[in-house]
C-alpha positions as protocol buffer text, in pm:
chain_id: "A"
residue {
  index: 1
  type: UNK
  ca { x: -6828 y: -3734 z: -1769 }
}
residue {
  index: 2
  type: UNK
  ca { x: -6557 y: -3492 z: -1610 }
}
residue {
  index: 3
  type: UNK
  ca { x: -6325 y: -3282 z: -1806 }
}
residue {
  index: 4
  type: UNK
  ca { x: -6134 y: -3524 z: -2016 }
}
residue {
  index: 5
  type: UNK
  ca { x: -5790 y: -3462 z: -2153 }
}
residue {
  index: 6
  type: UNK
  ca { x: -5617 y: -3698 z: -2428 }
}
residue {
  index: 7
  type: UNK
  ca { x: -5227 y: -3773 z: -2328 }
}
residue {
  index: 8
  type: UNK
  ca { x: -4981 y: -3908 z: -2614 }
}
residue {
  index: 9
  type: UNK
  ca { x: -4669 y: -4040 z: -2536 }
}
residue {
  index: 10
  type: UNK
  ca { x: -4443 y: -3972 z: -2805 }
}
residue {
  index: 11
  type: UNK
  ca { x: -4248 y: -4301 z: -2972 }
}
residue {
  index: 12
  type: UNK
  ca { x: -3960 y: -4137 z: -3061 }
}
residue {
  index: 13
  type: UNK
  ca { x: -4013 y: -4004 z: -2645 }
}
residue {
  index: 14
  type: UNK
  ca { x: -4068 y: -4350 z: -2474 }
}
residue {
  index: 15
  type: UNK
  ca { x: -3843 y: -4587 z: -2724 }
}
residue {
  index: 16
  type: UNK
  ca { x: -3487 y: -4524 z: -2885 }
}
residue {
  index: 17
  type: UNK
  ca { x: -3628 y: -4489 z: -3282 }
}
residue {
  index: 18
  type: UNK
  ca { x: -3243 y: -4568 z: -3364 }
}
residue {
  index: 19
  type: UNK
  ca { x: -3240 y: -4908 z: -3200 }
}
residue {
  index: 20
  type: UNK
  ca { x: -3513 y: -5147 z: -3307 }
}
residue {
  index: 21
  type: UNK
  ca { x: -3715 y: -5261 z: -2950 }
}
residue {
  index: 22
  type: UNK
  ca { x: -3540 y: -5023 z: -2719 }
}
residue {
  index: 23
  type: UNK
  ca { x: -3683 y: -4895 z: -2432 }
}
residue {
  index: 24
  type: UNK
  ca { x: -3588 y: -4569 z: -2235 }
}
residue {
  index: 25
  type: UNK
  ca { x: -3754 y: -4723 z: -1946 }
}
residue {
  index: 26
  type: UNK
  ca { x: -3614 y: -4377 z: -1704 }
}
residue {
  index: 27
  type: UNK
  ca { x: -3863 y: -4167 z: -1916 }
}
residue {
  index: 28
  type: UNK
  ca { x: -4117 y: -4407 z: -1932 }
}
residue {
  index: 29
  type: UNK
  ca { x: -4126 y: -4456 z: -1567 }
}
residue {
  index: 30
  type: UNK
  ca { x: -4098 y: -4066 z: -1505 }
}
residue {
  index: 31
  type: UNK
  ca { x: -4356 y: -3980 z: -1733 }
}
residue {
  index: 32
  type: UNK
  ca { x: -4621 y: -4285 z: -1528 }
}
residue {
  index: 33
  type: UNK
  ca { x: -4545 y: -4082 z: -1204 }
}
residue {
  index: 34
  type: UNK
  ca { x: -4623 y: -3694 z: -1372 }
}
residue {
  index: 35
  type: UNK
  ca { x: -4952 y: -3867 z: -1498 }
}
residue {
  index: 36
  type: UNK
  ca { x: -5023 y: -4028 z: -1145 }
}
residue {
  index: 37
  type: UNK
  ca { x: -4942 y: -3728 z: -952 }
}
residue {
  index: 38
  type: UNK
  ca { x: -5120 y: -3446 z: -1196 }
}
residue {
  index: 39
  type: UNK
  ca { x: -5411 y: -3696 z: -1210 }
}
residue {
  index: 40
  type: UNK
  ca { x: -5420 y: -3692 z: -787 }
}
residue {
  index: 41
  type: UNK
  ca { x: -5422 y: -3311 z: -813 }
}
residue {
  index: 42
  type: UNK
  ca { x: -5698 y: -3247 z: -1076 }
}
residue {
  index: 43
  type: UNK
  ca { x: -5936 y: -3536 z: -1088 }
}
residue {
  index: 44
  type: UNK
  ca { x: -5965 y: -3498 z: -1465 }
}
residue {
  index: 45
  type: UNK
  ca { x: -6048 y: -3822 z: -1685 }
}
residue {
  index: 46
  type: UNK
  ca { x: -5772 y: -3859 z: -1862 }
}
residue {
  index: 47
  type: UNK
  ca { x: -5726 y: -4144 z: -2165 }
}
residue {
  index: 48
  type: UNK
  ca { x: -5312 y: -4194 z: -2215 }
}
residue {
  index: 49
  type: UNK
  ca { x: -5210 y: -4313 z: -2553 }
}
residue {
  index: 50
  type: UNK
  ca { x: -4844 y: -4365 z: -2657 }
}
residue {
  index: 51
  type: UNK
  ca { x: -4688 y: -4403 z: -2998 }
}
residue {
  index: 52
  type: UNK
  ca { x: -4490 y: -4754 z: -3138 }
}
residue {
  index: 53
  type: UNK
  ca { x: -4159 y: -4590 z: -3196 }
}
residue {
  index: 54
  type: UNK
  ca { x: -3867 y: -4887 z: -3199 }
}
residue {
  index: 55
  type: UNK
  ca { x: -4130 y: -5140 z: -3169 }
}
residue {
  index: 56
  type: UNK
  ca { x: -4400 y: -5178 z: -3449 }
}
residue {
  index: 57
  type: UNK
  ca { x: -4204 y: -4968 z: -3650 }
}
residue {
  index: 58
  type: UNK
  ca { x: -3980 y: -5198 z: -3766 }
}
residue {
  index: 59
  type: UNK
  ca { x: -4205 y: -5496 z: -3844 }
}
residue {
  index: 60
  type: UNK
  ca { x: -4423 y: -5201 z: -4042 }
}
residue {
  index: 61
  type: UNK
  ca { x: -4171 y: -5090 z: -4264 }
}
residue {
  index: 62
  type: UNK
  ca { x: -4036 y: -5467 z: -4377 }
}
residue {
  index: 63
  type: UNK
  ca { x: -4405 y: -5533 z: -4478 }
}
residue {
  index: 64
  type: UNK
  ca { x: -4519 y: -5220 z: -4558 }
}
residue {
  index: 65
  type: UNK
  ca { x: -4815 y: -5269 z: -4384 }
}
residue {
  index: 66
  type: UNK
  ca { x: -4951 y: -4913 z: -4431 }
}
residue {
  index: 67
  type: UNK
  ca { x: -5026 y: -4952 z: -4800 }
}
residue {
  index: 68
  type: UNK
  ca { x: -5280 y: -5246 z: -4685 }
}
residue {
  index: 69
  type: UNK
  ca { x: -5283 y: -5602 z: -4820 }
}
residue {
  index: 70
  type: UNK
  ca { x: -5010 y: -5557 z: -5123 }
}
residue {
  index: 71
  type: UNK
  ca { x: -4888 y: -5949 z: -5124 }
}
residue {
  index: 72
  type: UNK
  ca { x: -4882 y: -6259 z: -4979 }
}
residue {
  index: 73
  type: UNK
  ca { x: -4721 y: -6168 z: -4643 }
}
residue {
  index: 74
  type: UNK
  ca { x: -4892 y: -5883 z: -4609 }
}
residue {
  index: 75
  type: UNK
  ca { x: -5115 y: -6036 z: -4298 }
}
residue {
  index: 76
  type: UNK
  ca { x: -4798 y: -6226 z: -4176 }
}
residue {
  index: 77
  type: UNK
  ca { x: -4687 y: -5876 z: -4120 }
}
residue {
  index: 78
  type: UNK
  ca { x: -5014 y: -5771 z: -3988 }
}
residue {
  index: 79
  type: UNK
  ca { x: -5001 y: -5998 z: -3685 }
}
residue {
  index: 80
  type: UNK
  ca { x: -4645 y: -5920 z: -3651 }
}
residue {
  index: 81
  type: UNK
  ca { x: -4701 y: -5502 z: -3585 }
}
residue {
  index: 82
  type: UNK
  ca { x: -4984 y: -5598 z: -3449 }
}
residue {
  index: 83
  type: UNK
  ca { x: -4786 y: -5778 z: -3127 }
}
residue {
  index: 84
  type: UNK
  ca { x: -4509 y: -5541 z: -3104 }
}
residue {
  index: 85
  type: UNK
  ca { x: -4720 y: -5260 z: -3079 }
}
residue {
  index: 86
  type: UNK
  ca { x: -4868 y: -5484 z: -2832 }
}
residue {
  index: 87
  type: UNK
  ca { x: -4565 y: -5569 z: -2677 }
}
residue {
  index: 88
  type: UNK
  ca { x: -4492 y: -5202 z: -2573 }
}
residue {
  index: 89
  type: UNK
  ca { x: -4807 y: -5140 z: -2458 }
}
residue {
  index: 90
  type: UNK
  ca { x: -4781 y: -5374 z: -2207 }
}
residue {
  index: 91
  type: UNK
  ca { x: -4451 y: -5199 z: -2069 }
}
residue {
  index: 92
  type: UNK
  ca { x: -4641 y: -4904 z: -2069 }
}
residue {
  index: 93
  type: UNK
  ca { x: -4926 y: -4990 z: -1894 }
}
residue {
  index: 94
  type: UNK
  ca { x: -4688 y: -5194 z: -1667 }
}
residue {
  index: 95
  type: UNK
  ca { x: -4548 y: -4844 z: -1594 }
}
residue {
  index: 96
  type: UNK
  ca { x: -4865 y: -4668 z: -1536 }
}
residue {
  index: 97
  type: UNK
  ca { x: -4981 y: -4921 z: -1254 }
}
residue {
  index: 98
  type: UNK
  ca { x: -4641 y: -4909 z: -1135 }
}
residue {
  index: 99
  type: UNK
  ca { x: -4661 y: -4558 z: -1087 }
}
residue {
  index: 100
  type: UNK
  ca { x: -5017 y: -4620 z: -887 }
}
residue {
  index: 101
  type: UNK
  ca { x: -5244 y: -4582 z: -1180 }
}
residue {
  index: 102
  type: UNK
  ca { x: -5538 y: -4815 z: -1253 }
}
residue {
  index: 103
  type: UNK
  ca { x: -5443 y: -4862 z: -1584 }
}
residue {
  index: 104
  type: UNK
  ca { x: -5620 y: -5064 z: -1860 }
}
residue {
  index: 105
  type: UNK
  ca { x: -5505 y: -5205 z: -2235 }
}
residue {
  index: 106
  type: UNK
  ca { x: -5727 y: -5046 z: -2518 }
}
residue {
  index: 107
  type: UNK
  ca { x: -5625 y: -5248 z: -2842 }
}
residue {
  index: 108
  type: UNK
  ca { x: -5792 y: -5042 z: -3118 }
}
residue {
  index: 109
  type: UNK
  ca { x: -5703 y: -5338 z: -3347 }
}
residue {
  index: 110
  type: UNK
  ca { x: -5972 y: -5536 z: -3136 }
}
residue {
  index: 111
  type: UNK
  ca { x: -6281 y: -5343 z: -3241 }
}
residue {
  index: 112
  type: UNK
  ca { x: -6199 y: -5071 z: -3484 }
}
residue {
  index: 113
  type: UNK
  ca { x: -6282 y: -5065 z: -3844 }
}
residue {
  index: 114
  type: UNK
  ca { x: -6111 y: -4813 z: -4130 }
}
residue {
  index: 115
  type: UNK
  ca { x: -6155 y: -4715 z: -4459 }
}
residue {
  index: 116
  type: UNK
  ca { x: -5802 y: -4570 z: -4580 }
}
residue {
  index: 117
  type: UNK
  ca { x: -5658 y: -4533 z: -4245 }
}
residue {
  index: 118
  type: UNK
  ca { x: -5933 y: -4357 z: -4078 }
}
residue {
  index: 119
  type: UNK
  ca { x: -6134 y: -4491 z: -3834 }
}
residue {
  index: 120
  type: UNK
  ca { x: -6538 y: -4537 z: -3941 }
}
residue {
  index: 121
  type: UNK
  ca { x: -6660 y: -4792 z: -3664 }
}
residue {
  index: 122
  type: UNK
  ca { x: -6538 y: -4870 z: -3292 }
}
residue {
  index: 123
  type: UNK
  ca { x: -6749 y: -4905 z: -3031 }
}
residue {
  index: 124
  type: UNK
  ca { x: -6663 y: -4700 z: -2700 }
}
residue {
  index: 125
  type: UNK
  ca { x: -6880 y: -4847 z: -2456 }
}
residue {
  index: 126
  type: UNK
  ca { x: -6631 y: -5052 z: -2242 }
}
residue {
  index: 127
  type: UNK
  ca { x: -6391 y: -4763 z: -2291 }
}
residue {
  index: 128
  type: UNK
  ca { x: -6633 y: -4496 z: -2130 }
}
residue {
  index: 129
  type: UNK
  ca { x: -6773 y: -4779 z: -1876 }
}
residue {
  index: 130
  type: UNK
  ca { x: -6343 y: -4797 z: -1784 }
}
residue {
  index: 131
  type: UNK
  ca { x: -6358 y: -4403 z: -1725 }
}
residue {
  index: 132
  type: UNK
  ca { x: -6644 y: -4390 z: -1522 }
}
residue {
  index: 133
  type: UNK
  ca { x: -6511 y: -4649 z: -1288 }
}
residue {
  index: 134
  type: UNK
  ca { x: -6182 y: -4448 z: -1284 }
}
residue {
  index: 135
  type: UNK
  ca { x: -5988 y: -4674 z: -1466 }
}
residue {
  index: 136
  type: UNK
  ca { x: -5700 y: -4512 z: -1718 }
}
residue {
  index: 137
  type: UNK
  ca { x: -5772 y: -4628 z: -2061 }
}
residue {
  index: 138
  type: UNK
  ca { x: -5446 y: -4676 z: -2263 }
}
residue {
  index: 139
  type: UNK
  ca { x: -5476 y: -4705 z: -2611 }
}
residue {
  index: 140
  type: UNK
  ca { x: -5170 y: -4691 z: -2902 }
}
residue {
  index: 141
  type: UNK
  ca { x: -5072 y: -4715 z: -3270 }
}
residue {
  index: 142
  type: UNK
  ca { x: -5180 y: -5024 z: -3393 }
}
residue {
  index: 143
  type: UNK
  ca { x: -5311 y: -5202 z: -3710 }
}
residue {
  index: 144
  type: UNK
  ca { x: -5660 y: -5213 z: -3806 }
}
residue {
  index: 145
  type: UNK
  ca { x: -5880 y: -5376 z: -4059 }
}
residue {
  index: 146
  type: UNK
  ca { x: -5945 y: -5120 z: -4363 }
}
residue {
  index: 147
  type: UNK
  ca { x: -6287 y: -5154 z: -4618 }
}
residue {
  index: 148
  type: UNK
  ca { x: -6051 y: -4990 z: -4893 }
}
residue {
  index: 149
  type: UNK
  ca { x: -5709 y: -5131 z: -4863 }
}
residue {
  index: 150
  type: UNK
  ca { x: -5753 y: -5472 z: -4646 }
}
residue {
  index: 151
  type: UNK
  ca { x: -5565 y: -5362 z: -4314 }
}
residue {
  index: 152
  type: UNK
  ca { x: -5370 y: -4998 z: -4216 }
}
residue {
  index: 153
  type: UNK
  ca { x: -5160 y: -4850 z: -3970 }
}
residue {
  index: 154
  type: UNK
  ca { x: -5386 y: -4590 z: -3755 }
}
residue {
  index: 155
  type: UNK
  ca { x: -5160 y: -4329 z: -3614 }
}
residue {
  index: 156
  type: UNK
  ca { x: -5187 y: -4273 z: -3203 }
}
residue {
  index: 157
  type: UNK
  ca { x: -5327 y: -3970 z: -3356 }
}
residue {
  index: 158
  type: UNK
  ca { x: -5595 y: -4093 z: -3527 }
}
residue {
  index: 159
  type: UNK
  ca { x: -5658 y: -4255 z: -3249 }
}
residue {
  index: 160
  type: UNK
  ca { x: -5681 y: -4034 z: -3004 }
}
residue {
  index: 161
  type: UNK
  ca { x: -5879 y: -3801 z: -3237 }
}
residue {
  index: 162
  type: UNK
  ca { x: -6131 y: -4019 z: -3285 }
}
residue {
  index: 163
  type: UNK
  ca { x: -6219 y: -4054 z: -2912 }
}
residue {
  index: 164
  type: UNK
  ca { x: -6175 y: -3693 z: -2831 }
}
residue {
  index: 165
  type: UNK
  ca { x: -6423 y: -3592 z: -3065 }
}
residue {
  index: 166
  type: UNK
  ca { x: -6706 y: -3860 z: -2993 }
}
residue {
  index: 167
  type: UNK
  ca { x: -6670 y: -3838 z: -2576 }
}
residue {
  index: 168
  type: UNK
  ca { x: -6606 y: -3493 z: -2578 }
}
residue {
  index: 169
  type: UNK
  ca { x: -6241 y: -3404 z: -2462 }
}
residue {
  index: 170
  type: UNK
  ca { x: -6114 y: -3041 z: -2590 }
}
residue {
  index: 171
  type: UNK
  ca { x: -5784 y: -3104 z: -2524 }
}
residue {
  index: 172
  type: UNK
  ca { x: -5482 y: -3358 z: -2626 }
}
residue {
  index: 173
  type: UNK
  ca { x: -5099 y: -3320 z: -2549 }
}
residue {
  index: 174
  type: UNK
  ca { x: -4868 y: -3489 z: -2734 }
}
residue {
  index: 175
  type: UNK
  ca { x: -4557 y: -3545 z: -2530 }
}
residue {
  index: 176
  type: UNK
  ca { x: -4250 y: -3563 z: -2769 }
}
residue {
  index: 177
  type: UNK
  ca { x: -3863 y: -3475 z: -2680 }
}
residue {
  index: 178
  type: UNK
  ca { x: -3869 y: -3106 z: -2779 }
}
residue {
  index: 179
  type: UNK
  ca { x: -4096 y: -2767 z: -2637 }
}
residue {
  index: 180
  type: UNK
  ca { x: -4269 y: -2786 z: -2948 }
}
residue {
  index: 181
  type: UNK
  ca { x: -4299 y: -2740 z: -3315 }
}
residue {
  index: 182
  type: UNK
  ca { x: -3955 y: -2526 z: -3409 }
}
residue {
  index: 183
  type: UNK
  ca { x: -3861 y: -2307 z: -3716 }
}
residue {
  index: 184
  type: UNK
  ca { x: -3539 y: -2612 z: -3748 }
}
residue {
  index: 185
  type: UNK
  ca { x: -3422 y: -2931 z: -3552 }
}
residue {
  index: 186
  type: UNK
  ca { x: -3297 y: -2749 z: -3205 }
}
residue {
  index: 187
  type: UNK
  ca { x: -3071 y: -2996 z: -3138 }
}
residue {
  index: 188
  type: UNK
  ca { x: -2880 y: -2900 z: -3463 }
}
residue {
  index: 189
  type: UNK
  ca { x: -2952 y: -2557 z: -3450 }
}
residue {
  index: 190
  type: UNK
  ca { x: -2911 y: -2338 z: -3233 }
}
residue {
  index: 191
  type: UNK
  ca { x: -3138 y: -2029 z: -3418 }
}
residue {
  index: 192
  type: UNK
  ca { x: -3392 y: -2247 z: -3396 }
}
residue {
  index: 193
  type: UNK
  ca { x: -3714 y: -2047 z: -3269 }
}
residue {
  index: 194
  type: UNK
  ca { x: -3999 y: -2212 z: -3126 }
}
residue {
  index: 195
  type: UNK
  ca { x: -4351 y: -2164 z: -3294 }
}
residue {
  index: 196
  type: UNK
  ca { x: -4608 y: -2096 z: -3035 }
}
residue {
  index: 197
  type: UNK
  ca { x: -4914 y: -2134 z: -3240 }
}
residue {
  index: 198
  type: UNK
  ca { x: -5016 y: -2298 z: -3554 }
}
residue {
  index: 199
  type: UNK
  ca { x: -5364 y: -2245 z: -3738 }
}
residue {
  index: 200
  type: UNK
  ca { x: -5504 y: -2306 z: -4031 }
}
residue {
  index: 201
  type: UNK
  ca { x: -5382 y: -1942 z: -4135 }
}
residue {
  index: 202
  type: UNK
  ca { x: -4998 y: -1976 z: -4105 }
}
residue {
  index: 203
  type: UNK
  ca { x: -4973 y: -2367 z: -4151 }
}
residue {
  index: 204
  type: UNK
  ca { x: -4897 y: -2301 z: -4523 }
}
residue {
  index: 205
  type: UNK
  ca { x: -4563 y: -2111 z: -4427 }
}
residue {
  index: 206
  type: UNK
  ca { x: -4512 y: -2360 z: -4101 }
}
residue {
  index: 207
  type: UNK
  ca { x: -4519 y: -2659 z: -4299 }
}
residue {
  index: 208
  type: UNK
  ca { x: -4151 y: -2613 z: -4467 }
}
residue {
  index: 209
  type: UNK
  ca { x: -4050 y: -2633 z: -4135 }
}
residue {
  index: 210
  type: UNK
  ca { x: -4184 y: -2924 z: -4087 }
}
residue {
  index: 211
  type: UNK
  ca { x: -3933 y: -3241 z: -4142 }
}
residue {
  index: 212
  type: UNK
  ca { x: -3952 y: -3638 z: -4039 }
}
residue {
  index: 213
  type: UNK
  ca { x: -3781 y: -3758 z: -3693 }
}
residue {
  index: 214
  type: UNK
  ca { x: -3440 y: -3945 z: -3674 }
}
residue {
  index: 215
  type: UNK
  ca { x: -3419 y: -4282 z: -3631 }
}
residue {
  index: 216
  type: UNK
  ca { x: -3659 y: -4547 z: -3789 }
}
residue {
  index: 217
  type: UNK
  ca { x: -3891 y: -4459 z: -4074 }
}
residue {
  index: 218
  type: UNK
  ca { x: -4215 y: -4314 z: -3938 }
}
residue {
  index: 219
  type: UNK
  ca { x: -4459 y: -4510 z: -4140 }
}
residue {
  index: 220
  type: UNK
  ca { x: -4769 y: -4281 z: -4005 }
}
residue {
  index: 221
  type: UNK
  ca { x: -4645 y: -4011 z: -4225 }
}
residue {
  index: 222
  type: UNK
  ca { x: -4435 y: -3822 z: -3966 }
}
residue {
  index: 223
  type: UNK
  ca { x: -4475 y: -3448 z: -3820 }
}
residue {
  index: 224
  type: UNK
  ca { x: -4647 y: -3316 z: -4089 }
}
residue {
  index: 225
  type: UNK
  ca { x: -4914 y: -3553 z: -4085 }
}
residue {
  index: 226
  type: UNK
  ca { x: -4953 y: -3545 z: -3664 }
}
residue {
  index: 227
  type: UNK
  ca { x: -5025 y: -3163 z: -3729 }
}
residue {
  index: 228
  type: UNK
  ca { x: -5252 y: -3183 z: -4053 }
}
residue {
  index: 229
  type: UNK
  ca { x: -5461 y: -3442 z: -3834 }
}
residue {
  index: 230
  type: UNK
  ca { x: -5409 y: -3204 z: -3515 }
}
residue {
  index: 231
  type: UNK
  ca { x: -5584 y: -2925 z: -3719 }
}
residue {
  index: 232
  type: UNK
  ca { x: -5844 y: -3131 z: -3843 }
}
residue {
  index: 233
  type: UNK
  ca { x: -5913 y: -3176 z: -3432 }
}
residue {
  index: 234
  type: UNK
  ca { x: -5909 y: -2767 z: -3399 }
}
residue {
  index: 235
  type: UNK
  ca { x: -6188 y: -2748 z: -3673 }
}
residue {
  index: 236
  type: UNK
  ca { x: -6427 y: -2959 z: -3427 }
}
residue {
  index: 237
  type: UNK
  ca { x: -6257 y: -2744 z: -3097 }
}
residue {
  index: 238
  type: UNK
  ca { x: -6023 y: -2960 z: -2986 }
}
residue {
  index: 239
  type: UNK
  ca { x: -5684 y: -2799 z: -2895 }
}
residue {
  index: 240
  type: UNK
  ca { x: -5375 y: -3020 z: -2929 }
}
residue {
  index: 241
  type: UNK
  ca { x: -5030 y: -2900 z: -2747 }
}
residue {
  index: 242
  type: UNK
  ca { x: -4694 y: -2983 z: -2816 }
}
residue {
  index: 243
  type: UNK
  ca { x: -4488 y: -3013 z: -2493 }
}
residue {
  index: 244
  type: UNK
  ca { x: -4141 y: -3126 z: -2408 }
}
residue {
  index: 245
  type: UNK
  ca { x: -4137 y: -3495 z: -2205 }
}
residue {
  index: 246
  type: UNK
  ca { x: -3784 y: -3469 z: -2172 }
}
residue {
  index: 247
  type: UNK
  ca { x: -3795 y: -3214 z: -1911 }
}
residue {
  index: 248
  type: UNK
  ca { x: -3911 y: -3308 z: -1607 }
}
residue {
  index: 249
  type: UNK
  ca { x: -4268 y: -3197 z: -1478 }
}
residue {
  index: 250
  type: UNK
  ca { x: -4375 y: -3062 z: -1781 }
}
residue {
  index: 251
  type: UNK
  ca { x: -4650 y: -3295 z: -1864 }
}
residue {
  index: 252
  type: UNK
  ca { x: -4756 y: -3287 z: -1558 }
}
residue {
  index: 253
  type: UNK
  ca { x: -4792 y: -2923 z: -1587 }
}
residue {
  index: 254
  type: UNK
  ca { x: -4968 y: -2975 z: -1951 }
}
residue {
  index: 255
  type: UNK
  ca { x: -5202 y: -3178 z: -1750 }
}
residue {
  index: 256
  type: UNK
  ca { x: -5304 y: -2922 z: -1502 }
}
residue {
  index: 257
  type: UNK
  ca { x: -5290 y: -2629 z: -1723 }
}
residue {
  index: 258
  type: UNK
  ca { x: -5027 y: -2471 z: -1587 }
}
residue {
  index: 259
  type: UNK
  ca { x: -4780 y: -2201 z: -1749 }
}
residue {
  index: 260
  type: UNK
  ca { x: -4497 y: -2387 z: -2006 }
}
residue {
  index: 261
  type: UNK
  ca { x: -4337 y: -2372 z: -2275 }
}
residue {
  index: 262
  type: UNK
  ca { x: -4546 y: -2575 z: -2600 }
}
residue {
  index: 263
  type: UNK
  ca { x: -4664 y: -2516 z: -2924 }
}
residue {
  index: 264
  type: UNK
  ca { x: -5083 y: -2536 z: -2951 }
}
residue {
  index: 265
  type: UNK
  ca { x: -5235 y: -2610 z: -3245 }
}
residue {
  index: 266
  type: UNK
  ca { x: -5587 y: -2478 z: -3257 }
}
């Protein structure tokens, strides 16, 4: 396999988190053509995941479907995240083939298995048959079926952890709507200084910087969480970055390696 990298498109990036179902379909379509055109100048393999933002997010919350089966309409909810996170994966891999990509639905709630919202079981085979053919696997957020709690939410970064590690990428970038991880909200504060690197050394003093989006309730645990599980990747060699999709050509850089502005976690 050639040098794979691990793209995540931000929810809170690709959907408007303060307006259930709400697609910023500008972005969205911007973002296709930077993967398209960084993908005709490197030739890496590239797998591009995306987060549920205004979509699953709001069927998730109602029915709590993170803390498993808890009551009676617990898999009434299931199916119900299930098919909006569904439903904006289709725009997005509408996008991607728009932009000229060959681009390809992964489900992970089709063939994954959990125990307490981490994936234990999924077999990659049609996944890494998709890459070698040149295909653009694109998988998401979604529900799974869990051994402890009956069925989960598994964060795009579980996700997307979970194949790095077992077909051997080194490097994911998750593409959100700021440079990076800051020491406050920049869009509220203008001393706000980014923080170029986080490690298992300084995370303890990091982590009070650390806060939830706006918008809808994250149910996947929110920043925090995406950076405990991003140094969990570090410990196996995997470097995740932090870049701004809001500015245009940026992930496009990330994608090439080029000289930006980001946060890495390693």
């Amino acid at each position: 396999m050639k040098d794979l990298i691990l793209v995540k498109l931000g929810g809170s990036l690709i959907t408007d988190k303060s307006k259930p179902y709400t697609l910023r379909e500008g972005v969205l379509k911007r973002l296709a053509q930077e993967i398209h055109k960084a993908r005709e100048m490197s030739g890496f393999d590239l797998i591009a995941g995306h987060g549920g933002g205004s979509f699953p997010h709001v069927s998730a919350k109602k029915y709590q479907t993170q803390k498993g089966i808890i009551n009676d309409d617990s898999w009434e909810g299931f199916a119900k995240v299930a098919s909006d996170a569904a439903r904006l994966n289709r725009l997005v891999v509408s996008a991607l083939i728009d932009a000229g990509e060959k681009a390809i639905s992964i489900p992970p709630s089709s063939g994954v298995i959990c125990r307490n919202s981490k994936i234990i079981e999924w077999d990659t085979k049609a996944l890494e048959k998709y890459l070698e053919a040149g295909l653009l696997p694109v998988p998401y957020g979604d529900v799974g079926l869990d051994e402890e709690k009956g069925c989960c939410i598994i964060p795009t970064e579980e996700v997307l952890g979970y194949l790095a590690e077992k077909l051997g990428g080194k490097r994911i970038i998750m593409c959100g709507k700021t440079d990076g991880v800051f020491t406050a909200d920049p869009s509220k504060n203008p001393d706000a200084k980014l923080i170029p690197e986080i490690t298992r050394e300084n995370f303890d003093e990091i982590k009070k910087y650390l806060a939830d989006s706006d918008g809808i309730a994250d149910v996947t645990g929110g920043m925090v969480i995406k950076v405990e599980k991003a140094l969990e990747m570090s410990d196996k060699g995997i470097e995740t970055w932090i870049v701004n999709g809001m500015e245009p050509d940026i992930l496009k850089k990330a994608i090439l390696g080029e000289k930006i502005r980001f946060t890495v976690i390693r």
